[in-house]
N, C-alpha and C positions, 0 to 999 in steps of 0.2 A: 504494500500500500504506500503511494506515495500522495503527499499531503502538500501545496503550493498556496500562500498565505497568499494577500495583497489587501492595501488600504489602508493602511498606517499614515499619517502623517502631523502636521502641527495645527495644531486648531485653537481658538481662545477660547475663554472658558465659557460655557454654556452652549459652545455650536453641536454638532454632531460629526461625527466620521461613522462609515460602513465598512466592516470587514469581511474579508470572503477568504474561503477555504477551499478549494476543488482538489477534490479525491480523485485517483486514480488507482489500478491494480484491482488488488483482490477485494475489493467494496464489498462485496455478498456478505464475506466473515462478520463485519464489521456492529455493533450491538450499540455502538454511542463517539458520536463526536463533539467536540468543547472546544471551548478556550480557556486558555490560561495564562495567566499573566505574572511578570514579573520583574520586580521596580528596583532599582539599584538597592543594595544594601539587604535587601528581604528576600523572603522564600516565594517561589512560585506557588502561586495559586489561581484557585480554581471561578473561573469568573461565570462560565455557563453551559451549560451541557446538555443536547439533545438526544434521546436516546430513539432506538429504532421504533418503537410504538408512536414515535411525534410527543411523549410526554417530556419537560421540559425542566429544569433548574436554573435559576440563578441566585447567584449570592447576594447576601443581605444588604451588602455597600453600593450595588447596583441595582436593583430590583425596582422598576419603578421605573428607569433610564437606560436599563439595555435590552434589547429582545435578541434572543437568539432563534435562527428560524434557518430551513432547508428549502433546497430546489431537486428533488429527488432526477427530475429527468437528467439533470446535470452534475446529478452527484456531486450541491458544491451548499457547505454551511454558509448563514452569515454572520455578522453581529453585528446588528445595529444598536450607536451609541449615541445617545442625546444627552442633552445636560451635560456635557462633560466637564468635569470638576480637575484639577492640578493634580492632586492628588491618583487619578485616573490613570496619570503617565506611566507609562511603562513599554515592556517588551509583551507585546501578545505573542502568544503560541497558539496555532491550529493544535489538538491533539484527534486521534482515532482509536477507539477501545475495540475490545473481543470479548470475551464474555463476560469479563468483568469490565468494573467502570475503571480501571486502572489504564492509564494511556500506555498503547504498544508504540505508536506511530505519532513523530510528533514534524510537524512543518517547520519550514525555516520561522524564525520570529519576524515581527512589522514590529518598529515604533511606532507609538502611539505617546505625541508631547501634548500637552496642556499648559496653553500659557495663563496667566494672572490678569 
C-alpha cells in the first residue's frame, strides 16, 4: 500500500486548508485510514480516522473544525480543516490500518503552519 499526502500549507488563523490522501496497492486489506499529526517537540498523534464501515473519529482539540471524509471511487481520504488555530501547526501524516486501528502504512508528511 502506498499512501501520497498533499495540501499542506501556511494559512492565518481561522482560514481553512484541505488534505488528501490517495491510496494505492493493496487497498482491499485495508480496515481504517487517519491522520496524524505531529508538532515539533511532541508525540504524534492521532487527529482523525475513518474506518471501512464510513464510521468516523476525531479528536477532542479538533472536533467541531475538522471532518475527515473519503472518495471511495478514488481511493483517496480527506481532511478538511476550518478554524485553524496556531497551535494546529504541524506535520500531518496520511496513515492506513489492517485489522487493527494501529497504522501499517504511513505517507510522506505535509506541513501544515498556522500563523497568529
Amino acid at each position: 500500500v502506498q499512501l501520497q499526502a498533499s495540501g499542506g500549507g501556511l494559512v492565518q488563523a481561522g482560514g481553512s486548508l484541505r488534505l488528501s490522501c490517495a491510496a494505492s496497492g493493496s487497498i482491499f486489506r485495508l480496515n481504517a485510514m487517519g491522520w496524524y499529526r505531529q508538532a515539533p517537540g511532541k508525540q504524534r498523534e492521532l487527529v482523525a480516522r475513518i474506518i471501512s464501515g464510513g464510521m468516523t473519529n476525531h479528536a477532542d482539540s479538533v472536533k467541531g473544525r475538522f471532518t475527515i471524509s473519503r472518495d471511495n471511487a478514488i481511493n483517496t481520504v480527506y481532511l478538511q480543516m476550518n478554524s485553524l488555530k496556531p497551535e494546529d501547526s504541524a506535520v500531518y501524516y496520511c496513515a492506513a490500518s489492517l485489522a487493527t486501528m494501529l497504522p501499517s502504512y504511513w505517507g510522506q508528511g505535509t506541513q501544515v503552519t498556522v500563523s497568529s
